[in-house]
MDTraj code that builds the backbone (N, CA, C; nanometers):
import mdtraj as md
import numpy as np

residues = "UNK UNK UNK UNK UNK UNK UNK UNK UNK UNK UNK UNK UNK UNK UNK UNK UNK UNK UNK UNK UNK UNK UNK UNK UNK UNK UNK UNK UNK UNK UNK UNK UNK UNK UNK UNK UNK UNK UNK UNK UNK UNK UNK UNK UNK UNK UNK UNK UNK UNK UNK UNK UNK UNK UNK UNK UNK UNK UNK UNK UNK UNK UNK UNK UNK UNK UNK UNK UNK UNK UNK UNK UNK UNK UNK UNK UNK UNK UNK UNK UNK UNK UNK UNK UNK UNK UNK UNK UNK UNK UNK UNK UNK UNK UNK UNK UNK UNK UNK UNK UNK UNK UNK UNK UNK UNK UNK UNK UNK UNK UNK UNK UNK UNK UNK UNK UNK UNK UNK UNK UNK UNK UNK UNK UNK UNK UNK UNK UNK UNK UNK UNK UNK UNK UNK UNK UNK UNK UNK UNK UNK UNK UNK UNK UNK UNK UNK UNK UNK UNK UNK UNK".split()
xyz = np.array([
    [3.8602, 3.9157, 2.8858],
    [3.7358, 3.9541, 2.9483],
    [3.6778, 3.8309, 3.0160],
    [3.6465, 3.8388, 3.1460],
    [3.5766, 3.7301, 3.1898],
    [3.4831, 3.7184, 3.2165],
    [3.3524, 3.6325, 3.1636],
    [3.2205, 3.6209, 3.2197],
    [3.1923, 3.5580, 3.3148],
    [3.1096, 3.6210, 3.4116],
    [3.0219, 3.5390, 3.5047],
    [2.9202, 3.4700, 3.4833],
    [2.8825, 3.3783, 3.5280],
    [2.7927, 3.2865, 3.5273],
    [2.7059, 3.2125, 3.6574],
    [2.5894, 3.3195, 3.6933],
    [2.5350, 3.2521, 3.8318],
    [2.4218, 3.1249, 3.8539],
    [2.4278, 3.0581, 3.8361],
    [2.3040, 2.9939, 3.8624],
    [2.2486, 2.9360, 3.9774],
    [2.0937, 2.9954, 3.9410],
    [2.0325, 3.0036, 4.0557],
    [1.8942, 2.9053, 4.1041],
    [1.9407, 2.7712, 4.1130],
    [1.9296, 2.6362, 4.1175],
    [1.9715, 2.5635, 4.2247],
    [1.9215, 2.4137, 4.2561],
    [1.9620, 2.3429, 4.3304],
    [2.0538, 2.2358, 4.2190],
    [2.1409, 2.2828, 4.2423],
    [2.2546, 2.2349, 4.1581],
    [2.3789, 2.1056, 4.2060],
    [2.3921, 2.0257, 4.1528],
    [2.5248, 1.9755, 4.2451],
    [2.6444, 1.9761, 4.1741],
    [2.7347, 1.9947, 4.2469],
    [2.8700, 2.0195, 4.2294],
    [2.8911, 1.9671, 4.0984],
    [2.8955, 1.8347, 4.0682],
    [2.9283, 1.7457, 3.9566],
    [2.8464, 1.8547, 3.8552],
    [2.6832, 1.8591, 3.8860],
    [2.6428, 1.8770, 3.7691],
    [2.6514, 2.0065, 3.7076],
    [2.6870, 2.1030, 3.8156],
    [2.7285, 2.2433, 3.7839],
    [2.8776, 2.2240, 3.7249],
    [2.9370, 2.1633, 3.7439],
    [3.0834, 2.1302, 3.6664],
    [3.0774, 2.1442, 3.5156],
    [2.9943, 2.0452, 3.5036],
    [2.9485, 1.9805, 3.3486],
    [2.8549, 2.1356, 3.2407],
    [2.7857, 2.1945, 3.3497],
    [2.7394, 2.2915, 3.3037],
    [2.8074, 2.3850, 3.2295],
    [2.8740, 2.4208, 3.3550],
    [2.9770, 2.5669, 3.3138],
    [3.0639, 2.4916, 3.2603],
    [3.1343, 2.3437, 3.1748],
    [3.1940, 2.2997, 3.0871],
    [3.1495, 2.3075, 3.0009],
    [3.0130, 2.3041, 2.9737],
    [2.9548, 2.2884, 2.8025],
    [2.9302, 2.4169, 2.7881],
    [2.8332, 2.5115, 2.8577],
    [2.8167, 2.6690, 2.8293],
    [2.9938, 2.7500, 2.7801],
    [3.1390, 2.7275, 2.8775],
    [3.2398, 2.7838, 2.8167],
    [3.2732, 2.7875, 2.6722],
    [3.2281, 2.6208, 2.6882],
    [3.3133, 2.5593, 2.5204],
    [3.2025, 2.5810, 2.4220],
    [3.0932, 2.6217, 2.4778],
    [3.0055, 2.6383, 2.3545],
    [3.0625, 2.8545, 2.3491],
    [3.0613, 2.8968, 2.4057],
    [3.0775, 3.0121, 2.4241],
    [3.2129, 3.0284, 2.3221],
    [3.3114, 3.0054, 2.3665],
    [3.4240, 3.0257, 2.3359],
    [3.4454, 2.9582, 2.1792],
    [3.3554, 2.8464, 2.1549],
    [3.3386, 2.8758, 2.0239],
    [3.2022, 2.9451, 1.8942],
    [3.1534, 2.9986, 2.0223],
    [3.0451, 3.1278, 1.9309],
    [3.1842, 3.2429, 1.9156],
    [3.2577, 3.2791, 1.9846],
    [3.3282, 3.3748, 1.9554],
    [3.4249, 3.3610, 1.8788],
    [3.5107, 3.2318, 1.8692],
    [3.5678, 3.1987, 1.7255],
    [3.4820, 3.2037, 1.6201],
    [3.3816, 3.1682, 1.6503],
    [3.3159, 3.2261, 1.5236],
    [3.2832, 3.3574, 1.4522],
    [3.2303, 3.4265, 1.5656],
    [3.2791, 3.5435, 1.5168],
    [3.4127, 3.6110, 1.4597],
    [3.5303, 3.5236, 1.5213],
    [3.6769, 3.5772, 1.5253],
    [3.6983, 3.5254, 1.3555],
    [3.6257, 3.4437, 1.3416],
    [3.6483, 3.4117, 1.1836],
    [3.5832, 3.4379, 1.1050],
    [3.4437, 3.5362, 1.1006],
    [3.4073, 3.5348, 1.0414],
    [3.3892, 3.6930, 0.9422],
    [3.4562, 3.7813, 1.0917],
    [3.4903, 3.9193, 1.0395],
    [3.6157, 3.9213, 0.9822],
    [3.6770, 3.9306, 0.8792],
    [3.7880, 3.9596, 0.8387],
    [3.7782, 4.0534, 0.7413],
    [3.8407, 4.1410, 0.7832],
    [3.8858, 4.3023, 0.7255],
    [3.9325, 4.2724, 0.5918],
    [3.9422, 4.3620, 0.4885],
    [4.0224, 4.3836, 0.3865],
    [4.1413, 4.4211, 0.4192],
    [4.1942, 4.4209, 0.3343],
    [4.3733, 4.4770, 0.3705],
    [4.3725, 4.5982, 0.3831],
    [4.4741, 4.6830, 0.4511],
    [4.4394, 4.8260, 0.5015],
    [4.5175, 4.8853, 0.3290],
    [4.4293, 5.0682, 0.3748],
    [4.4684, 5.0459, 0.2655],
    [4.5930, 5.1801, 0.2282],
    [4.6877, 5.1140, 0.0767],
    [4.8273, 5.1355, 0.0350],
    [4.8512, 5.2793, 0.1151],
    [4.9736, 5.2767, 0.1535],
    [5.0292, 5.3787, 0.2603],
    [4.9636, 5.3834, 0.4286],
    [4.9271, 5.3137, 0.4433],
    [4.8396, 5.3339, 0.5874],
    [4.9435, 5.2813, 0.6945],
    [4.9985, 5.2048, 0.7016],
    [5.1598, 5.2232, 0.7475],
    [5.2125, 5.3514, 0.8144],
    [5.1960, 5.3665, 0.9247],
    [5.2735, 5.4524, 1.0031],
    [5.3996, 5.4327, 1.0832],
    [5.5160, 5.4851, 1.0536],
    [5.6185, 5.4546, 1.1376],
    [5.5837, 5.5200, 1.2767],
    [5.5950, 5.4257, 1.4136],
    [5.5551, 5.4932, 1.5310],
    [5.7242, 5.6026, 1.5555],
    [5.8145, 5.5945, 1.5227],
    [5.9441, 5.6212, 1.5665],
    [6.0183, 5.6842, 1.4580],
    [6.1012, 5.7512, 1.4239],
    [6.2213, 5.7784, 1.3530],
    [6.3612, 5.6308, 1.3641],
    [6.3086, 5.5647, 1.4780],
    [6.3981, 5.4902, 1.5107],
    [6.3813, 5.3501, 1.4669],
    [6.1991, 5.3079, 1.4456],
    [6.1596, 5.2438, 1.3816],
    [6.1906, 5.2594, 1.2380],
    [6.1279, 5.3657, 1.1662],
    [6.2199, 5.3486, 1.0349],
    [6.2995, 5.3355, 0.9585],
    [6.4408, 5.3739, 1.0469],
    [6.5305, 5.3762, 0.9962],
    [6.6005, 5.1684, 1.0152],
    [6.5181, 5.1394, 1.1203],
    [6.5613, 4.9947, 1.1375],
    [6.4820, 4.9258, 1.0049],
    [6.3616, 4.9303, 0.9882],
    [6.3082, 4.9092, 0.8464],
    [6.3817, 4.9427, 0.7130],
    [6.4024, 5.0678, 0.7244],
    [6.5059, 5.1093, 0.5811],
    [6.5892, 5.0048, 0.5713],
    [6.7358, 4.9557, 0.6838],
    [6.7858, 4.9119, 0.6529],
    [6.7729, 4.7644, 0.6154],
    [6.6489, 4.6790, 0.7449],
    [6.5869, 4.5778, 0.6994],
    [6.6110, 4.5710, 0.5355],
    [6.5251, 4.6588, 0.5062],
    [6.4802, 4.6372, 0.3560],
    [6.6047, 4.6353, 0.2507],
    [6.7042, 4.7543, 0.3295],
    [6.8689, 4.7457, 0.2458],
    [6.9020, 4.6060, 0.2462],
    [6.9252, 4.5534, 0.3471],
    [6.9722, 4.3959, 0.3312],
    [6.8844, 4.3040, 0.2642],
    [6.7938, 4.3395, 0.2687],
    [6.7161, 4.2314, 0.2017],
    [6.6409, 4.1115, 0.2758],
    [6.6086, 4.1428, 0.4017],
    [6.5483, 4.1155, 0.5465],
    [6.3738, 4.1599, 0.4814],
    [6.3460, 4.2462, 0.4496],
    [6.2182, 4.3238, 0.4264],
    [6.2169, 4.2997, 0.2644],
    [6.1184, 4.2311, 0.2107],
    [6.0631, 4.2799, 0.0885],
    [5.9150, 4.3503, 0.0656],
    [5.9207, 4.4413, -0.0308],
    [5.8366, 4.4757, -0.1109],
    [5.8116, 4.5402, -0.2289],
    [5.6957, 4.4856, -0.2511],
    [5.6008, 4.4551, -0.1827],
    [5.5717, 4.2958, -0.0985],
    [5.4883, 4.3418, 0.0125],
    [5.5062, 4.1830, 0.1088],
    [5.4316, 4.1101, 0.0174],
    [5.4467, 3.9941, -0.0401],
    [5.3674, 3.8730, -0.0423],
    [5.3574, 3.8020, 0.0720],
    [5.2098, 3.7587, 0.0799],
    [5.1461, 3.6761, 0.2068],
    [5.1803, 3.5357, 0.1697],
    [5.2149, 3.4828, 0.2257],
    [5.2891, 3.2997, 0.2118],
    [5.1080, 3.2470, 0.2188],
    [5.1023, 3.1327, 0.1541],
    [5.0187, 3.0602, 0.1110],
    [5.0417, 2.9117, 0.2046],
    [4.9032, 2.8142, 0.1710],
    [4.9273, 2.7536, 0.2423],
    [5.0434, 2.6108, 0.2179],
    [5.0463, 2.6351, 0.0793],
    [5.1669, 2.5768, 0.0044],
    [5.3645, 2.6301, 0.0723],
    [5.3422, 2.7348, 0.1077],
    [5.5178, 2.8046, 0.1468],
    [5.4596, 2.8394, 0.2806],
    [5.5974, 2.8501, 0.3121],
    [5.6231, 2.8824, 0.4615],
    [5.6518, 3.0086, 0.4689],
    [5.6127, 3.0426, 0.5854],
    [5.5958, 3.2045, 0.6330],
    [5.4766, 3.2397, 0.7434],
    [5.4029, 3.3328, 0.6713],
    [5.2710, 3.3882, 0.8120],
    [5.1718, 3.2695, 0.8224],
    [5.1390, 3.2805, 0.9268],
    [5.0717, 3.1215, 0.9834],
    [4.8995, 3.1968, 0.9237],
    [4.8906, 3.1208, 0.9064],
    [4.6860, 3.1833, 0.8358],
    [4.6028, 3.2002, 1.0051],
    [4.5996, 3.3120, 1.0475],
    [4.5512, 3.3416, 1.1600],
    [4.4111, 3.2702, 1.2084],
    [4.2967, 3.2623, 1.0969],
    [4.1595, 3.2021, 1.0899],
    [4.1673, 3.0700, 1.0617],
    [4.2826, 2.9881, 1.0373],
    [4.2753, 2.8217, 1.0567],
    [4.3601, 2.8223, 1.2465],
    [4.4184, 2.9235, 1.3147],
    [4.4993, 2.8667, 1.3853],
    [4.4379, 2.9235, 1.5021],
    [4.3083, 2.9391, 1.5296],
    [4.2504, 2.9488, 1.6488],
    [4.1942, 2.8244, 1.7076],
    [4.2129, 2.7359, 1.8367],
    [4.1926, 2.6220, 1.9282],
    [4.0953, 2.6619, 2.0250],
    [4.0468, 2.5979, 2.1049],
    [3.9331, 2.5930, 2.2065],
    [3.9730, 2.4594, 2.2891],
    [4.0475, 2.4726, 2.3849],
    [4.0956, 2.3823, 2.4851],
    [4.0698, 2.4513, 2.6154],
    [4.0268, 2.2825, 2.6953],
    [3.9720, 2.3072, 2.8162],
    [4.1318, 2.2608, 2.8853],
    [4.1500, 2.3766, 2.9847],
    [4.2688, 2.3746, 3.0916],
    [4.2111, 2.3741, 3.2419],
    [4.2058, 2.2384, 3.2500],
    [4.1610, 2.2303, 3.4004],
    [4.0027, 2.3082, 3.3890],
    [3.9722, 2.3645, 3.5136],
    [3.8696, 2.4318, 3.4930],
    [3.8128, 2.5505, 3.4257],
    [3.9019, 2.5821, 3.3134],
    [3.8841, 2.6912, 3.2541],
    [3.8830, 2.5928, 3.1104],
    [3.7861, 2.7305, 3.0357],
    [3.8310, 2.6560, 2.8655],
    [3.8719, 2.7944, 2.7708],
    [3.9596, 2.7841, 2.7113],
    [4.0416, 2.8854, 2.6625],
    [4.0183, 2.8785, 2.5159],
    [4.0088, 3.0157, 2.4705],
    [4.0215, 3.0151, 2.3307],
    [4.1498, 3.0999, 2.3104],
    [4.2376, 3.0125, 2.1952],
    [4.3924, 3.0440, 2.2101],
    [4.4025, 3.0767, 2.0068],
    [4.5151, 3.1001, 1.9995],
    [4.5546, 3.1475, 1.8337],
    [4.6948, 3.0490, 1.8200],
    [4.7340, 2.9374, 1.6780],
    [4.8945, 2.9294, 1.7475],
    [4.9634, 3.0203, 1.6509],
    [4.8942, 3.1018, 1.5672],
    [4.9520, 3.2295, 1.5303],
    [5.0498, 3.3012, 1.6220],
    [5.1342, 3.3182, 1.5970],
    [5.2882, 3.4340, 1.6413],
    [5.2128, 3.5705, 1.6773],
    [5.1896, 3.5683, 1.5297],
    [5.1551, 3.7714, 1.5438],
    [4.9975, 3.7612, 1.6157],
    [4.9541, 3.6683, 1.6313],
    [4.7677, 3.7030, 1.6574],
    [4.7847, 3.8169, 1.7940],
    [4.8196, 3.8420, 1.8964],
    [4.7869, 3.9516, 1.9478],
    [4.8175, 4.0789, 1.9560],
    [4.8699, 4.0676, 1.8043],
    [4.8734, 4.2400, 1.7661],
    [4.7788, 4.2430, 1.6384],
    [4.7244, 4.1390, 1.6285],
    [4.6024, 4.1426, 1.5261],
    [4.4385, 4.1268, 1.5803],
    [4.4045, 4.0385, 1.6587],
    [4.3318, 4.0685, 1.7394],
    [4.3246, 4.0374, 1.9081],
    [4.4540, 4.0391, 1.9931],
    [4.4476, 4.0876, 2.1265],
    [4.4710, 4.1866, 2.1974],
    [4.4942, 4.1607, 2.2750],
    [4.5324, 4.3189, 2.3801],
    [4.6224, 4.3939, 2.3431],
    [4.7649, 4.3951, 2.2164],
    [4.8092, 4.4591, 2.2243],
    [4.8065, 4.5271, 2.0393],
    [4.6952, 4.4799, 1.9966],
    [4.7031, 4.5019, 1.8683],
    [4.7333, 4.6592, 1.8234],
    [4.7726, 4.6050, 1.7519],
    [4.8806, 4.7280, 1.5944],
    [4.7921, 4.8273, 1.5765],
    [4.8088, 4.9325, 1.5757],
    [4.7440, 5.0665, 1.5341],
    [4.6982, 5.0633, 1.3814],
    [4.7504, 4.9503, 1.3262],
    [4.6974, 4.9360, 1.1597],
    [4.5799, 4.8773, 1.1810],
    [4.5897, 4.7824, 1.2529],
    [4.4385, 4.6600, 1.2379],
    [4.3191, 4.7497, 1.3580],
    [4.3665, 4.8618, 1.4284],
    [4.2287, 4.9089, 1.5339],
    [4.1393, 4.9644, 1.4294],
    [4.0093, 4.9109, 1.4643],
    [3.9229, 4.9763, 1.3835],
    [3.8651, 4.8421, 1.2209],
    [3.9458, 4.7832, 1.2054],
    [3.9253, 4.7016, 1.1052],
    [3.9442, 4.5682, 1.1751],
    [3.9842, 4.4662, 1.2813],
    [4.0209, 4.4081, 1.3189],
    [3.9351, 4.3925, 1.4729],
    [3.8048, 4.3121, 1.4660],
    [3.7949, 4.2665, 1.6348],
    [3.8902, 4.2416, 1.7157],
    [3.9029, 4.2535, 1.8123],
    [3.9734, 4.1700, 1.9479],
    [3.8617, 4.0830, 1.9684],
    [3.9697, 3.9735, 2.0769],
    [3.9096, 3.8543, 2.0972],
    [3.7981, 3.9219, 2.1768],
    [3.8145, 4.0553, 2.2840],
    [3.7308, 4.1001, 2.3525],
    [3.6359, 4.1560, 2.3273],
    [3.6445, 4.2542, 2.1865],
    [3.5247, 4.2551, 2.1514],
    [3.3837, 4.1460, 2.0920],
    [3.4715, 4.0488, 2.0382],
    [3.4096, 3.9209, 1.9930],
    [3.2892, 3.8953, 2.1231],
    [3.3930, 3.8798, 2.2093],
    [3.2861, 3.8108, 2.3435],
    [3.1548, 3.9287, 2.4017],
    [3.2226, 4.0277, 2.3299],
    [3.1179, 4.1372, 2.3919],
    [2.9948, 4.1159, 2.2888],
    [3.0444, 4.0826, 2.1885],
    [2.9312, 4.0891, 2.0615],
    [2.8425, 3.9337, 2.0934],
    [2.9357, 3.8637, 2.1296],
    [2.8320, 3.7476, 2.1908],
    [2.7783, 3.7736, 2.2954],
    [2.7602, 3.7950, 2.3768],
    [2.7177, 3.8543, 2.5003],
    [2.5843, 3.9506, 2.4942],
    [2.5950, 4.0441, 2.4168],
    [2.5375, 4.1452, 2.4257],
    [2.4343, 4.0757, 2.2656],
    [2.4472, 3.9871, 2.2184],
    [2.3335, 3.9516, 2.1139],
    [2.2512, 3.8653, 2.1748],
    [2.2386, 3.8055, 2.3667],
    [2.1940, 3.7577, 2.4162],
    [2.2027, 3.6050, 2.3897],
    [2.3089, 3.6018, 2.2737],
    [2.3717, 3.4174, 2.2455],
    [2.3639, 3.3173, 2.4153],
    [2.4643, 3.4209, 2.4758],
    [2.5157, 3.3500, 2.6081],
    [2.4310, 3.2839, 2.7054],
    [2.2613, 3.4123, 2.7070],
    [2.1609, 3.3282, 2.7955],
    [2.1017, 3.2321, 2.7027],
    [2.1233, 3.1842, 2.6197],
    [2.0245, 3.1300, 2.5320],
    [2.1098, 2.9928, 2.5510],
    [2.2444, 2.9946, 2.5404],
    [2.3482, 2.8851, 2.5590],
    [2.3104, 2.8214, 2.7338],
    [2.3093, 2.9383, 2.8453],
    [2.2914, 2.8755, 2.9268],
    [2.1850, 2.7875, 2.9424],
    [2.0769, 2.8278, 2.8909],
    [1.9380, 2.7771, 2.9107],
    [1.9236, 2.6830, 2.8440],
    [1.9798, 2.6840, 2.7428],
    [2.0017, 2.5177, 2.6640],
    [2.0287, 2.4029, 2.7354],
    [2.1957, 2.4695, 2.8140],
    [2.2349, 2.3639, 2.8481],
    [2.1910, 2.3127, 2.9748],
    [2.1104, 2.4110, 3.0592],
    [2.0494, 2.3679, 3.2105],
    [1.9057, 2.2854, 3.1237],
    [1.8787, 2.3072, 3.0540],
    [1.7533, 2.2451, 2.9902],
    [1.8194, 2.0643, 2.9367],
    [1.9393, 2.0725, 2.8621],
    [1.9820, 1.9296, 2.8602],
    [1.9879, 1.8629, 3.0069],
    [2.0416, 1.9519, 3.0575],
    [2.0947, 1.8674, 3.1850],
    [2.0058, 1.8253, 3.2685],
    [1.8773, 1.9018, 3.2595],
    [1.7525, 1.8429, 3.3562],
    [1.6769, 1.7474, 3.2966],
    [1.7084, 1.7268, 3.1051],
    [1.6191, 1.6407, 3.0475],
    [1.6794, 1.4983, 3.0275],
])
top = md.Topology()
chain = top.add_chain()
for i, resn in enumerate(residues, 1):
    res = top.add_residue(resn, chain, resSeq=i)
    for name in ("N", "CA", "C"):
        top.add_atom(name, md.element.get_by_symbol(name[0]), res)
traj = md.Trajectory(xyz[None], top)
């Protein structure tokens, strides 16, 4: 989701730079915050839907070989395995953009664009996050901060 940002000022280049640099990165981490701070319970026992006949039967056998256990244990931060989704979200500025990224594997079927039919409903997207910042009026309050540093 991308926000706009107009301001309607005698602004200069440099200092509108610096602006929309601190308003992103402050933004983008109000919404990690949110991204960490909702976390669902585990869905619950049987909620597991096979989308396919073709899917399951690749699972069955998974699990015949011994590829699939269960019940799953979640790896800790002691063993290796699932990356802890809420330590592995970043906020890096790329050129003129500043990005909020996951280095989680699975994070966008947990909360991006293509998330799992298990986690809809229990699980923000990053997009709803930004909507929830947005719409709690965080964002003008961030801008106005930071046009308020920048003139003081």
């Amino acid at each position: 989701m991308d926000v706009n940002i107009k301001v309607l000022a005698d602004v200069s280049l440099d200092k509108y730079r610096k602006l929309r640099e601190v308003v992103t990165t402050a933004m983008a981490n109000e919404v990690m915050a949110v991204l960490k701070r909702d976390i669902p319970r585990p869905p619950p026992r049987g909620s597991m839907q096979f989308k396919s006949e073709r899917q399951r039967r690749f699972v069955m056998a998974a699990k015949k070989r011994g590829d699939i256990v269960v019940p799953y244990v979640r790896a800790s931060s002691k063993t290796q395995g699932s990356a802890h989704l809420q330590a592995s979200y970043r906020v890096a500025n790329e050129g003129e953009s500043v990005v909020l990224y996951s280095d989680a594997p699975y994070a966008q079927y947990v909360v991006g664009d293509q998330q799992a039919a298990i986690h809809q409903g229990r699980w923000k997207t990053g997009a709803m996050a930004v909507e929830e910042v947005v719409q709690s009026g965080l964002l003008d309050d961030l801008v106005a901060q930071a046009i308020a540093n920048m003139e003081g």
